[in-house]
C-alpha positions in Angstrom: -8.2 14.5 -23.9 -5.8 15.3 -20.5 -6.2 12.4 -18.5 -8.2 13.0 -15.0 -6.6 11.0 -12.1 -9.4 12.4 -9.6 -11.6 11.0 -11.9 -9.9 7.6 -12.2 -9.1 7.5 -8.2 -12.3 8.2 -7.5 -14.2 5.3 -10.1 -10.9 2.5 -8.5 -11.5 3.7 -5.0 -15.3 3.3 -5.4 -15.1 -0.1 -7.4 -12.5 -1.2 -4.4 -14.7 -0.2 -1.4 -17.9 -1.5 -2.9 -15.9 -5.0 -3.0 -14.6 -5.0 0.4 -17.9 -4.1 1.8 -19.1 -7.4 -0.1 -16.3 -9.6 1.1 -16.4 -8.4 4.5 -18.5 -9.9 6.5 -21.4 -7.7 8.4 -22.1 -9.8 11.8 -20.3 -12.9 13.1 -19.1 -14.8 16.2 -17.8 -11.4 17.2 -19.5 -8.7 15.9 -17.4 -6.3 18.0 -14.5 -8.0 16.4 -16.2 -7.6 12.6 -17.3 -4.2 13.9 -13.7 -3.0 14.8 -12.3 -4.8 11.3 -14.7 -2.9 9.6 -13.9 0.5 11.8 -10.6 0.9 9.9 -10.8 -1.2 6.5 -13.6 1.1 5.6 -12.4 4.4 7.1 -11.0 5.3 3.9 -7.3 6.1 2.7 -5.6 6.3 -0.4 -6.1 2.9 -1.6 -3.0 3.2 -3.4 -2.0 -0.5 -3.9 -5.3 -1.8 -4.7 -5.2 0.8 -7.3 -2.0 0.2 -8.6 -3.0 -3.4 -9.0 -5.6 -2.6 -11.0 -4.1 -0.3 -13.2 -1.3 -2.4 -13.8 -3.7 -4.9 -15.0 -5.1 -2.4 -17.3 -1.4 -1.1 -18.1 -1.0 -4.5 -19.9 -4.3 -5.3 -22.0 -6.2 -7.1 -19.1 -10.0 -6.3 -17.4 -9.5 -4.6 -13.8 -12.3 -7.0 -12.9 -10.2 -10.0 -12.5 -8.1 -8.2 -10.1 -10.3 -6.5 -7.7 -10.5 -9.7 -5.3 -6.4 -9.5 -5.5 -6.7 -6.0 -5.0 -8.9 -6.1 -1.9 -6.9 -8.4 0.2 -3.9 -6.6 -0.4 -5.9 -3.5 1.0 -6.7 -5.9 4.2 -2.9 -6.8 4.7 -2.5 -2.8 4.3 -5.1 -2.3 6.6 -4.0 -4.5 9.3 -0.5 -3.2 9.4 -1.4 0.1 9.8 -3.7 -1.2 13.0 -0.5 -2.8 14.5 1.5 -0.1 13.4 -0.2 2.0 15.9 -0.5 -0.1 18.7 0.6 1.4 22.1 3.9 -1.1 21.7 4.9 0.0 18.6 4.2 3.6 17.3 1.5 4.3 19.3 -0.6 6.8 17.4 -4.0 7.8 17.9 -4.9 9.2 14.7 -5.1 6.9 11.9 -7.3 8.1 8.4 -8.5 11.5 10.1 -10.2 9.1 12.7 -9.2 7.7 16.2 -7.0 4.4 15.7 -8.5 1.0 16.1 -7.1 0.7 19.7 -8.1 4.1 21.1 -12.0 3.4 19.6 -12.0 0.0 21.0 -9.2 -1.5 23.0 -5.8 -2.8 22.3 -7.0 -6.7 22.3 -10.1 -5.9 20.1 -7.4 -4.0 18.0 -4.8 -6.9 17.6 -7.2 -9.4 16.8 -9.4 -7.1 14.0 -5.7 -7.1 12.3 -5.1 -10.6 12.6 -8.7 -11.8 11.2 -8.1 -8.6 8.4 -4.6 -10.7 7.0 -6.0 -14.1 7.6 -9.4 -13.0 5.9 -7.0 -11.7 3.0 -5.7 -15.4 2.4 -9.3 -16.4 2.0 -10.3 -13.7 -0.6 -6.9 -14.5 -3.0 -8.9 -17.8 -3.7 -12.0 -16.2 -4.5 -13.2 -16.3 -8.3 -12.6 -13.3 -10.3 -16.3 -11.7 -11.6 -15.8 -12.9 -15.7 -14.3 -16.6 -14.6 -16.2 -19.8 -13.6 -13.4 -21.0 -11.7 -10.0 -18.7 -10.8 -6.8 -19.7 -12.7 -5.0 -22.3 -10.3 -1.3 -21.2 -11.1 -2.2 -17.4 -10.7 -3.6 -17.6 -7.3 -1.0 -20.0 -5.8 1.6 -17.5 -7.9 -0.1 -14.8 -5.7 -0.4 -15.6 -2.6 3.1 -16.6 -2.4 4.7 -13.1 -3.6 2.0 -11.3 -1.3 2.9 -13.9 1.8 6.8 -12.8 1.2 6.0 -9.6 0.3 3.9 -8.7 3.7 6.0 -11.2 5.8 9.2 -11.7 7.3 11.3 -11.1 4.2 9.1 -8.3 3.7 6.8 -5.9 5.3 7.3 -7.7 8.8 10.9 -7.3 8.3 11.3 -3.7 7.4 8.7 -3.1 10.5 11.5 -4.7 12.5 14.2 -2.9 11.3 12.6 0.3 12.1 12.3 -0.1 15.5 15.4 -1.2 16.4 17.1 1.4 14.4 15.5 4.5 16.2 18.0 6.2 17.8 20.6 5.1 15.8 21.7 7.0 12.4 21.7 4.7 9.4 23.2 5.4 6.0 21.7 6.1 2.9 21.7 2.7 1.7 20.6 0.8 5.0 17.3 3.1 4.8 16.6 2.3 1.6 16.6 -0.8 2.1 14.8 -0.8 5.5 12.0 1.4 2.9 12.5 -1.2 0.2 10.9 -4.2 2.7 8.7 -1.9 4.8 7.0 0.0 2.3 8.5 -0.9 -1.1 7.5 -4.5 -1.0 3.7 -4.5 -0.9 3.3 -2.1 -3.6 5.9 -4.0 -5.5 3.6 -7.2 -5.2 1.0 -5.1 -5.9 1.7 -4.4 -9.4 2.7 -7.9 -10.3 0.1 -8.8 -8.6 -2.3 -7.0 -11.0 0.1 -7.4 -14.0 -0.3 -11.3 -13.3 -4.4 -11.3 -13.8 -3.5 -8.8 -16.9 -1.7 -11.7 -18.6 1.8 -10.0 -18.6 4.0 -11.0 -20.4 7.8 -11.3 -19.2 8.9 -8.1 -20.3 6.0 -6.2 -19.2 6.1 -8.0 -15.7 10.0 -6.7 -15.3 9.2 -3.0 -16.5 6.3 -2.7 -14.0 8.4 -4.2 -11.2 11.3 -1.4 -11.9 8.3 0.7 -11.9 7.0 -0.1 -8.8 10.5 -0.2 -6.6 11.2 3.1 -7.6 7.5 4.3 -7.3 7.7 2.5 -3.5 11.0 4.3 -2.7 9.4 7.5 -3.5 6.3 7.3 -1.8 8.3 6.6 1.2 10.5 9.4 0.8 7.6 11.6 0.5 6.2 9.8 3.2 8.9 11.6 5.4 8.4 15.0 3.9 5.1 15.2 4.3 6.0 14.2 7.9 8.2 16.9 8.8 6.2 19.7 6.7 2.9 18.4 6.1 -0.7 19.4 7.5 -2.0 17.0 9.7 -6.2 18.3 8.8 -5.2 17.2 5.3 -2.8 13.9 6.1 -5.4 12.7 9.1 -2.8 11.1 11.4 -0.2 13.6 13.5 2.9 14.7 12.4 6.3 15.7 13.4 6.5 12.1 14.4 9.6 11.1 13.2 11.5 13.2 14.7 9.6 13.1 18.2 10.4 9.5 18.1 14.3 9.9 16.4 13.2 7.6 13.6 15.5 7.4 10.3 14.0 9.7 7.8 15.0 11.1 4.6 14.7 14.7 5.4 17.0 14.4 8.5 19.4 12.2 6.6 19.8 14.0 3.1 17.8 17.1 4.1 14.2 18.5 3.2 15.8 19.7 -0.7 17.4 16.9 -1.2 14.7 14.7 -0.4 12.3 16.1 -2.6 14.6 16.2 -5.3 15.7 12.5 -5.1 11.6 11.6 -4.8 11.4 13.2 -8.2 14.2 11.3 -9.6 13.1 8.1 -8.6 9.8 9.2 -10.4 11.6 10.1 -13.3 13.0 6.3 -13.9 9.6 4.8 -12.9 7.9 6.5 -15.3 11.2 5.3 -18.2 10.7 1.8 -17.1 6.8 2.1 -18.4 7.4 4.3 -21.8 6.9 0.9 -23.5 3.3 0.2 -22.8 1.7 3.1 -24.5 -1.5 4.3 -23.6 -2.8 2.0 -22.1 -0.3 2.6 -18.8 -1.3 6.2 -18.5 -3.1 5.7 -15.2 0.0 4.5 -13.8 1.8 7.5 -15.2 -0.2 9.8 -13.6 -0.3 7.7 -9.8 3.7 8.0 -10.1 3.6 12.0 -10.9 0.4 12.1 -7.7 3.0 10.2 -5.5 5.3 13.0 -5.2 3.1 16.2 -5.6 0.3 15.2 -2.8 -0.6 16.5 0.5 -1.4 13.5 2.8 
């Protein structure tokens, strides 16, 4: 039987936002504050690295249940980057998810601080006991939360957020992009994978072959990223674009151009899916997120 990806998005998106409307809370010393938090964890998306963490924990012989608390912070540190992604001093968007952004529907303090409480709630929810456990494994959480702190932080995320700004206006080379993508983009869905591999019980070679898998898949979404943002339809994406170039930002398409792009994003697919060949069947979802990656719309 052809495996259906709809089909699987669709159950790991619904498992994913059923959790995260759990774990977040409804009212609390601010409700505008849980309100606004709430406004754009819930607003949809892709939820492609809580996904990826859960299929990765499938790809290697473990229940997707003991992920899914993993899985939802990582989709609150995702959540609150985009939020302060488009902040007035940084990209300054107002379309985020086909819906205004968290600062144009509130304001930009209520914005700042619904990002803040969204990564520091998604510290709290890494300790949280998985749903067939009495108690979580000690070693896996702490392992966790330190490769998701570097991953979303300063050597990370934070860092390739950094390096974007300063290099608009200024042409990088091939190599200093990727690796502004690598930390920006590539990281999180990086941890993601071991992340979920982790609560899968990997073992050492599996944990290596979905991390190749994952820093090629992240360099391709990226570069897709970019082609979508030069020829893609903002109805389907929900956020604007034409963005990059508006703004001079380093992209693939105005580096290698648009054919060149799209073939090197199918080439980096290519040896993502080589680096999982070795875990059969069972790694079929992620096979079929990695081919997704490079043939969607938004």
């Amino acid at each position: 039987m052809k495996f259906d990806l709809h089909l699987y998005l669709d159950n790991a998106a619904n498992q994913i936002n059923q959790a995260l409307d759990t774990l977040l809370p409804d009212s609390g010393p601010s409700d505008r504050m849980i309100e606004a938090m709430r406004y754009s964890l819930m607003a949809g998306g892709k939820r492609l690295r809580p996904v990826l963490c859960l299929a990765a924990a499938e790809a290697v012989g473990g229940r997707i249940e003991r992920a899914i608390p993993t899985a939802c912070a990582i989709e609150m540190i995702h959540t609150y980057s985009l939020i302060h992604d488009d902040l007035p001093a940084m990209d300054n968007d107002q379309l985020r998810r086909g819906r205004l952004t968290s600062h144009m529907a509130f304001d930009e303090a209520t914005a700042i601080l619904a990002g803040d409480a969204l990564l520091t709630s998604a510290f709290e929810i890494l300790t949280m006991n998985d749903s067939d456990s009495a108690e979580p494994d000690p070693e896996t959480v702490i392992t966790n939360m330190r490769e998701i702190a570097e991953a979303a932080g300063c050597k990370g995320m934070i860092a390739g957020q950094m390096m974007d700004m300063q290099a608009e206006g200024n042409r990088l080379s091939q190599p200093q992009l990727q690796k502004l993508h690598a930390l920006k983009t590539g990281a999180m869905i990086r941890v993601s994978l071991r992340c979920g591999a982790r609560h899968g019980r990997a073992n050492d070679q599996q944990m290596e072959k979905l991390t190749s898998y994952g820093e090629h898949v992240g360099l391709a979404f990226q570069v897709t990223d970019d082609i979508l943002n030069v020829e893609g339809d903002p109805a389907e994406m929900g956020k604007a674009t034409g963005t990059d170039l508006k703004r001079d930002k380093n992209a693939y398409p105005a580096l290698l151009g648009l054919e060149k792009s799209k073939s090197m994003a199918k080439e980096l697919i290519d040896k993502a899916l080589e680096e999982i060949a070795v875990l059969g069947e069972s790694a079929e979802p992620l096979r079929a997120i990695a081919r997704y990656v490079v043939n969607r719309n938004r």
